[in-house]
N, C-alpha and C positions, 0 to 999 in steps of 0.2 A: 476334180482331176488336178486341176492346182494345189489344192493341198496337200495331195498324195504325192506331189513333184516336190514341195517345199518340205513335208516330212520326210520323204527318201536324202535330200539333198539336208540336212541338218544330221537323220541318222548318219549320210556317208561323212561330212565332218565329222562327228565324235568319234568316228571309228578311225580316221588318217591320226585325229589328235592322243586317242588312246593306242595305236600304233607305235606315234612318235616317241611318247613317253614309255611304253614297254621296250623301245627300242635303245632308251637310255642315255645315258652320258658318252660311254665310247666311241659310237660310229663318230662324233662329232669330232671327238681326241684325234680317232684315227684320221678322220679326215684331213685334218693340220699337225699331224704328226712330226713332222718335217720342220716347219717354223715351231713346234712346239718343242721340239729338243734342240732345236738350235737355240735358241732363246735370245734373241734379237730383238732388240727394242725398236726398230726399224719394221720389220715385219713381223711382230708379234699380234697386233693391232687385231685381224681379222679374228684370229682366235679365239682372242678372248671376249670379243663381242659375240661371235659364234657362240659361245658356253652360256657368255649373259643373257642373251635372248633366246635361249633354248626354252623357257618357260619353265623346264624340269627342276624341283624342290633342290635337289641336289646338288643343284652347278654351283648356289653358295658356297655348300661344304667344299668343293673342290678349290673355289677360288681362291677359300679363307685359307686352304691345305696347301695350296702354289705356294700363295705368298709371304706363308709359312717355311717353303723351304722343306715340305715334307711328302712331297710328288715324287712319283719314281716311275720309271719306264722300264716294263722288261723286255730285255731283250730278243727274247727268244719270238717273241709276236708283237711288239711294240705296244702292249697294252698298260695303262696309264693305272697305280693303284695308292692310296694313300700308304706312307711307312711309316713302323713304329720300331724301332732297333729293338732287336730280340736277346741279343747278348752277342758279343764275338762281335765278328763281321757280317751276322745272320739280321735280316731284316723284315719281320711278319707285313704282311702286305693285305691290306682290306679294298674291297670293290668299291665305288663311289655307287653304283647303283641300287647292289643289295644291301649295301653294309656288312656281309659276310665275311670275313679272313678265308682268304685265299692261299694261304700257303706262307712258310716261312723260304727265303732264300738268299741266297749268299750274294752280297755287295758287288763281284763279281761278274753275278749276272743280269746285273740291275744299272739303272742309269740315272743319279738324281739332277731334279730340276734345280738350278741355282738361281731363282730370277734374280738381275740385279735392280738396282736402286729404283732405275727407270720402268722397269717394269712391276714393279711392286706399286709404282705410282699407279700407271694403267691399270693392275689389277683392283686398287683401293678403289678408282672412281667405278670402274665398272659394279664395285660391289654395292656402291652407293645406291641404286634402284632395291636393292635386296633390304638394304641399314632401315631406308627409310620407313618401310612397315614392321622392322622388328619389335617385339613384344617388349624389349627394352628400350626405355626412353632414353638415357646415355647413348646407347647405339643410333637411335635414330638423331639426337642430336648432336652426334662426332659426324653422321651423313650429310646433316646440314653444313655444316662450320667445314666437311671437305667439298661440296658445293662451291661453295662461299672462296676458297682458294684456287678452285678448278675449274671455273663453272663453261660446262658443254653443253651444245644443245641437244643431244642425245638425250641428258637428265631431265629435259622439261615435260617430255610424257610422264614415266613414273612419279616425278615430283606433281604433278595435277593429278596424278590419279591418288597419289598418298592423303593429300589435303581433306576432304570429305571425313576419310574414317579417323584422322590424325583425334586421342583423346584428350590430351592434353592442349591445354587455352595457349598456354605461351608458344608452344611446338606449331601449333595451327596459324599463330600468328608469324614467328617466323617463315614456315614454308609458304603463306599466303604472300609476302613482301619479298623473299625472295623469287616466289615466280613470276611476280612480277619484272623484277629485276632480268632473270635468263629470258622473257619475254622481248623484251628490250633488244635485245641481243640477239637472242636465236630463233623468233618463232617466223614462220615464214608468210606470215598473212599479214600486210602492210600494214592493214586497218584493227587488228588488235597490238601491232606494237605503237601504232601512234595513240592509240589508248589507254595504253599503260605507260607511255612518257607524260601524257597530261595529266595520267593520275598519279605518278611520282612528281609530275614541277614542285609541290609544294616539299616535299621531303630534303632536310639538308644533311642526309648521310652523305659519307664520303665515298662509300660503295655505289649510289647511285648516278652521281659527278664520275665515278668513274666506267659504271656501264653507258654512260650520256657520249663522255670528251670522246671515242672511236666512231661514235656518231657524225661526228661532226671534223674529223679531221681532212685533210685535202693535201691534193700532192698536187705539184706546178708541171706542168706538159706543154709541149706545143705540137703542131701539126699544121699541114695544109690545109686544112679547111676545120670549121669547128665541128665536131662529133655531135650526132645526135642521139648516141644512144648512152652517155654519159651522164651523168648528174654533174652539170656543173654550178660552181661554186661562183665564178667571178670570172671574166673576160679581163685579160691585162693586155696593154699598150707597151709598149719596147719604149726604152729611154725617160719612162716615167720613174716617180716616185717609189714605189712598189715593186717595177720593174728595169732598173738603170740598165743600160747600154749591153753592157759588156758581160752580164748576167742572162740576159736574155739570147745573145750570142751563144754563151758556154754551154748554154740549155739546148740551143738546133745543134749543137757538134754533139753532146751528149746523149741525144737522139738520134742521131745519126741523118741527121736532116739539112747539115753545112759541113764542109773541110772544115777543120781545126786550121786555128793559127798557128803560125811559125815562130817561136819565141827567139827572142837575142839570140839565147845561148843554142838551139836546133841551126839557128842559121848560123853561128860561127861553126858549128862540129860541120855542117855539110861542107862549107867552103874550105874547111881543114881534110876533108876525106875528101876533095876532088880537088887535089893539086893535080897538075898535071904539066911535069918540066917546066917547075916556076911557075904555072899560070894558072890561074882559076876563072875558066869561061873566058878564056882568052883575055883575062885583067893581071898584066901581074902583080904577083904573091907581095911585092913589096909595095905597090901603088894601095893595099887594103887596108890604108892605117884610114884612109877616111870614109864616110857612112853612103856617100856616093857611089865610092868604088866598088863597096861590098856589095849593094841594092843593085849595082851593074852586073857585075859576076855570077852572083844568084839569079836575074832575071836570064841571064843566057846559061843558067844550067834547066831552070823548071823550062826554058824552053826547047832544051833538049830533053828532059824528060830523066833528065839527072835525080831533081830532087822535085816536093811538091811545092807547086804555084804559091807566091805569099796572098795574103789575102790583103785585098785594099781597104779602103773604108767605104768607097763604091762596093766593092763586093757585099758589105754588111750589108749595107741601107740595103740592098736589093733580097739577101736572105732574108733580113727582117721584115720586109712590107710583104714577101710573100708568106708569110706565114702566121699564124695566127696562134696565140698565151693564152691559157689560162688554167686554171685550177680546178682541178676536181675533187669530188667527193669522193672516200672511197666506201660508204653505203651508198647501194646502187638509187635507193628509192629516193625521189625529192620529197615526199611528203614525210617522211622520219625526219631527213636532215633538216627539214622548217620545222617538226615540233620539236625535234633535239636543241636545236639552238635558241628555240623561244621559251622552252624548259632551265637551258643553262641561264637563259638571260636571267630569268626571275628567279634562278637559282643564286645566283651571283649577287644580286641585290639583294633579298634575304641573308645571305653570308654574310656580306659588308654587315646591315643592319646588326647581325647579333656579333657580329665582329668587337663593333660599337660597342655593344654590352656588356661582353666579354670584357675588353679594355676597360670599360665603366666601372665594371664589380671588380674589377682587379687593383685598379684604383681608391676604391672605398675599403676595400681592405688593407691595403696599404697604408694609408692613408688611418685605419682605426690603428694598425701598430703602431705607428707613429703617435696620434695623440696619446694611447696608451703611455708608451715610453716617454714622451714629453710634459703629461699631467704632473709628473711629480715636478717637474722643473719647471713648469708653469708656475708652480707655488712658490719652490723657495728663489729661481732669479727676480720671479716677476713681480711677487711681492716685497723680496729680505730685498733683492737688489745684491744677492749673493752668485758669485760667478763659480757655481761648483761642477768641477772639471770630474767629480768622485761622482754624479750620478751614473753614469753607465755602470759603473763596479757595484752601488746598489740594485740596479738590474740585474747583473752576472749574480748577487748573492740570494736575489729572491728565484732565479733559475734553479741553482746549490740546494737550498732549502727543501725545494719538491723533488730535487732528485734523493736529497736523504731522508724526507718522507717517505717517501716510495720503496725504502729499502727494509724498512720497518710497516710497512701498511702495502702489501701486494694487490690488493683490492685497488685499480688504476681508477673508478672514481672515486670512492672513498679517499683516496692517498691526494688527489687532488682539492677535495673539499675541505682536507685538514689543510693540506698546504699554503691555501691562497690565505686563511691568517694568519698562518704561521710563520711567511714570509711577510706579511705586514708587519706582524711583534716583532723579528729580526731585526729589520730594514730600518723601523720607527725607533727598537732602541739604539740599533748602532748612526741611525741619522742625530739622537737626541743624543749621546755622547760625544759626536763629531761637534756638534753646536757647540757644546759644552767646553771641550777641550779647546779646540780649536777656535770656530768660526766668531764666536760672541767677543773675542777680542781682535780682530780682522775687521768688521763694521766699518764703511767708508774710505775703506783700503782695500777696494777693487783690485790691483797689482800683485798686493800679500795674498789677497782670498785665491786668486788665481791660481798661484805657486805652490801655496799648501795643499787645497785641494787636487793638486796634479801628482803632487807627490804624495799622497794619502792614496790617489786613485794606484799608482804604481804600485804602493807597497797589498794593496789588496789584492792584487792582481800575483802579486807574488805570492803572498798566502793564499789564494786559492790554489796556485801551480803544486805548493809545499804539499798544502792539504789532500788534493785529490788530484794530481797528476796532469799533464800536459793534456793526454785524450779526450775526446769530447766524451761525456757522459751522457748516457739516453735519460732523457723524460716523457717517458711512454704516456700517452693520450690515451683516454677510456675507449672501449674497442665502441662506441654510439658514436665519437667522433673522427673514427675512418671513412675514409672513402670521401664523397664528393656529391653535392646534389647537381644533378646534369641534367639541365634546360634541355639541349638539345645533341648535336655531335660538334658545337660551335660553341655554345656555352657552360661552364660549369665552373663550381666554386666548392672547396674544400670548405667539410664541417668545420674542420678545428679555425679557419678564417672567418664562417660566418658568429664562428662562440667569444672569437676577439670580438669582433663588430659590436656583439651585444653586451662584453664586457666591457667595454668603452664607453656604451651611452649610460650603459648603470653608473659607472664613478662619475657619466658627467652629471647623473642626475645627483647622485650621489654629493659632491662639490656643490653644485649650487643648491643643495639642501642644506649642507652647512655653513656656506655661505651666506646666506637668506634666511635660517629658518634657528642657525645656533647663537650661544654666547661668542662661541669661539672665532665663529664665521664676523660676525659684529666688529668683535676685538683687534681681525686678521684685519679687516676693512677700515676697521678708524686707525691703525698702528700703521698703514697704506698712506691711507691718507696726509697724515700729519701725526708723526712720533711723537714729539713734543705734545702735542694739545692730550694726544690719547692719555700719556703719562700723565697728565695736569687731571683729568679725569677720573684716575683711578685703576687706569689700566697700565698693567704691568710689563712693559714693553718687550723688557727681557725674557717674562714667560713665554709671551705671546711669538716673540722669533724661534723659542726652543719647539713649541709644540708643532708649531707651522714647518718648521725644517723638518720635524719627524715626520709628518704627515705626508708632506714631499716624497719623502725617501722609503716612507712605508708603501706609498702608493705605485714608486719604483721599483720595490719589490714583487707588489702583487703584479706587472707588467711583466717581469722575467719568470714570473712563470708562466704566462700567457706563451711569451714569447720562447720558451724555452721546449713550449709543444712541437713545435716546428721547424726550431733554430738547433745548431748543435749547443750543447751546454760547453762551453771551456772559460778558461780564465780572460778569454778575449772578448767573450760577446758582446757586454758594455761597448766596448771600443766602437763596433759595427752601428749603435744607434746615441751613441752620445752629438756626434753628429749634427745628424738629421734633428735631435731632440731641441738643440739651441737653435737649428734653422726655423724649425716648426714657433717658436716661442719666439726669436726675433720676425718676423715674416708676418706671422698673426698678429702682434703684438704686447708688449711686455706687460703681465698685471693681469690680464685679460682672456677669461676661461675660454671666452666665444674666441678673443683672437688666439687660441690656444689651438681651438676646433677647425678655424679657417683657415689657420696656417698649416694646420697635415692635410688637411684636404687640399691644398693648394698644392705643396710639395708631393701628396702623393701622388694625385692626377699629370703634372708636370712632371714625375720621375717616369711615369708608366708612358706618357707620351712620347718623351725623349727612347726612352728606349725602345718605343716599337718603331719610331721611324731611324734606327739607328742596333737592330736584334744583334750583331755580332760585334760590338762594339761597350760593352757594358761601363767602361773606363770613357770615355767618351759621353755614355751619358751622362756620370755623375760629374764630367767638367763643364759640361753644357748647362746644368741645372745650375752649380753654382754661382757662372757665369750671370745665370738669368736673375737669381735671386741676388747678387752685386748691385745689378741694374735697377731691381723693384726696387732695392734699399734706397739707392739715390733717388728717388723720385718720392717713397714712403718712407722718411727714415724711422716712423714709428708707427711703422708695421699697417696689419691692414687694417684693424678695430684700438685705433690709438685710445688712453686714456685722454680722461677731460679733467677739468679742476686743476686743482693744486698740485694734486701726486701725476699729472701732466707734465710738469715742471721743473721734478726735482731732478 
């Protein structure tokens, strides 16, 4: 007998629900008829939930047709038909539920829907339960990412019912993390949203910190007695820390649970509208110069009922003790608002932590452009003892180089692999004719080396301008080193910064390979050491400074094209790290590839600090640094890995 109850009662549902559906899209139109032609973003709301949850195939098509702007009402029966302009003023009109064209009819007799901006939103989220099983993967992920902008708790049914069948690995992962997230927020079983705040604590998106902070926010109240049916947050004391005096006050008048005070200026305008034949409360008008006399006048008006009673400081103390501060939650539940904030707690220490890292990697990058840019000046100050004010314009010309590489080899890494010797050859011959012309009669004339090379650097800078123009010139990067490897939504580090990193420890290896392991590196090191004895030896001094200043400035070169990945190319770049490049070599110390290493790492980690505790202030940082490196000086005047020996000395 049961059975025959439970299959009668299963046939009568299929029979209401195949009803419903032969009954179509219209009754539903016409039922909201009214707010549907009016089209009101105020009261449009029911409607178009009425359509979306009608269950019928079709209420998509109509949706996507509103919000298209191509809905049309006829007048004659208010019946709702999609339109396609026929020609003229004539507009062919098709059914939403059969799909059949229904007649052609003049503009006239028709009424189109214009939804506007606001309501085209409403109609998009609505259609989001429809996007997210669409057979297109685009469609269902423009569903998610409008989610993600708009997120309602209406969306958290279809979005859990979409997940199971979801075929795609990424799609299934994002709608698995966002429902967690609309969980958060809209489901209404305490004990699965405090489940899904513990299993987000560990997550440091910034979407999740922000479905967390509404969590956890709280508004300041007071009352006569404390509410129990409130989540509160914290019980405050009047006249304390948290809560001063006269705060807590504004807050019982703001509730309407004290008179307001009477300011100066209320109690001068009342005693100015109650003259009365020279007198005010029987004080007269000219006895009101002093604060007595006023405080007398006013008291015999509020005692006639003139104006309102001042308030004393007796009267506070008395509102205050009767009533009772404090802050509430405005999630009702106590048990969210403890995991929300034990989420955010550990949320927040995680941040700090990769914050840290963040800062750290930003620093070592810095930090590699910098010994980049200063390797070749490591060589020729720290070895010649040469003060060349012309390395930055060696940078600026090995930048030049790969951009006119690039113009001849389109191939962006191919054009790069030419480039980096071919701003070596550049850089090293025009460093080995600057020695030549110039430098090898300066020797020991610190002063002159200074002057020349300052005015070599200008005139290069002018022939770059001549040559290729004021604008920055692009040095496009191989499309492998776009974008960024992202630790997390805290961390991340651009390719083309971690390809300096690793172009930096090659020439370091590179350097004390020749240093250590050539004739050249030998010759560089005993000509260091002691000139004289090297010559007496057999070594050629003068060679030995021509090759070592190319090498310098060839090494210079290949840095601006590093640097040129990233930086704008112009006839200034030099300028931006010459710099930094003699702070990193004086700081590390003069001679010394390691104090070469220790000194950009010093400078860049100190620039990167200075400027995060000082982010709008970029001038500021770079006077604070200099400042600080003034100060090592006098305490290290030869830097941080000073030479020993002789060439200590000289």
């Amino acid at each position: 007998m049961l059975r025959l109850y439970l299959a009668g009662l299963a046939i009568l549902c299929a029979c209401l629900t195949a009803n419903a559906q032969e009954a179509g899209l219209q009754p539903i139109l016409g039922q909201h008829r009214e707010i549907i032609a009016e089209s009101s973003r105020k009261t449009i709301k029911p409607a178009i939930d009425a359509i979306a949850s009608s269950g019928l195939p079709q209420a998509q098509v109509m949706l996507e047709t509103w919000a298209a702007k191509d809905v049309w009402m006829r007048k004659s029966d208010g019946l709702f038909f999609a339109g396609k302009k026929a020609g003229g003023r004539s507009y062919e009109l098709t059914d939403f539920d059969t799909g059949e064209v229904v007649g052609t009819f003049e503009k006239s007799d028709l009424k189109q829907l214009k939804p506007n901006s606001g309501i085209r939103a409403m109609i998009g989220t609505a259609l989001v339960q429809f996007q997210l099983t669409d057979p297109d993967r685009a469609r269902r992920q423009a569903a998610l990412q409008s989610i993600q902008r708009d997120p309602e708790g209406a969306l958290l049914g279809p979005l859990r019912a979409s997940i199971d069948d979801e075929p795609d690995a990424d799609l299934k992962a994002q709608k698995q993390r966002l429902e967690r997230l609309l969980t958060i927020g809209h489901d209404t079983d305490v004990g699965a949203r405090v489940a899904a705040i513990a299993e987000m604590s560990d997550d440091l998106g910034v979407d999740v910190r922000a479905a967390l902070n509404p969590l956890v926010v709280t508004k300041r109240q007071a009352a006569v007695t404390l509410p129990s049916d409130k989540n509160i947050a914290a019980v405050l004391q009047p006249d304390s820390e948290d809560l001063p005096r006269d705060v807590a006050y504004d807050l019982l008048v703001a509730s309407d649970l004290a008179a307001p005070r009477v300011s100066a200026d209320d109690n001068r305008a009342a005693l100015a509208a109650n003259i009365d034949r020279g007198r005010v409360g029987g004080v007269p008008v000219a006895q009101l110069g002093s604060a007595a006399a006023r405080a007398q006048a006013y008291e015999a008006l509020a005692e006639a009922g003139a104006v309102p009673a001042l308030i004393t400081q007796t009267d506070i103390d008395a509102a205050l003790a009767a009533h009772v501060f404090f802050d509430t939650y405005a999630e009702p539940s106590p048990d969210v608002t403890a995991a929300a904030a034990h989420a955010l707690e550990r949320i927040e220490l995680k941040v700090g932590l990769n914050q840290t890292l963040d800062l750290t990697l930003d620093a070592i990058s810095l930090a590699s452009i910098y010994f980049l840019a200063a390797i070749g000046l490591a060589i020729t100050f720290g070895v010649m003892g040469v003060i060349n004010m012309a390395h930055g314009e060696f940078i600026m010309m090995g930048a030049y180089t790969g951009y006119v590489v690039q113009q001849f080899i389109p191939d962006h890494t191919l054009s790069i692999i030419v480039a980096i010797p071919m701003a070596f050859a550049v850089t090293f011959a025009m460093g080995v004719a600057m020695e030549r012309l110039v430098i090898r009669w300066l020797y020991s004339r610190p002063l002159e080396t200074l002057l020349a090379t300052f005015g070599i650097s200008i005139a290069l800078q002018q022939l770059a301008k001549n040559t290729f123009g004021t604008q920055a010139r692009p040095l496009t990067a191989p499309g492998w080193l776009d974008g960024a490897w992202v630790l997390n939504d805290v961390v991340s580090i651009s390719y083309i910064r971690i390809a300096i990193f690793v172009l930096a420890m090659i020439f370091l290896g590179l350097f004390l390979y020749i240093m250590k392991r050539t004739r050249l590196g030998l010759e560089m090191r005993a000509v260091t050491q002691n000139p004289r004895m090297a010559g007496s030896m057999g070594i050629n001094p003068g060679r030995v400074n021509m090759l070592t200043f190319g090498l310098g400035s060839g090494i210079a070169g290949i840095a601006g094209v590093a640097i040129g990945l990233f930086a704008k190319v112009t006839s200034d770049l030099g300028s931006d790290y010459i710099v930094q490049s003699f702070m990193t070599v004086v700081v590390g110390g003069v001679g010394n590839i390691w104090g070469a290493l220790a000194g950009a790492g010093m400078i860049g980690f100190l620039q990167k600090g200075i400027e995060w505790m000082t982010p709008s202030n970029t001038l500021a940082a770079q006077t604070y640094m200099i400042i600080f490196i003034i100060i090592f000086i006098q305490f290290r005047p030869r830097g941080i890995i000073a030479l020993k020996g002789r060439a200590a000395g000289d």
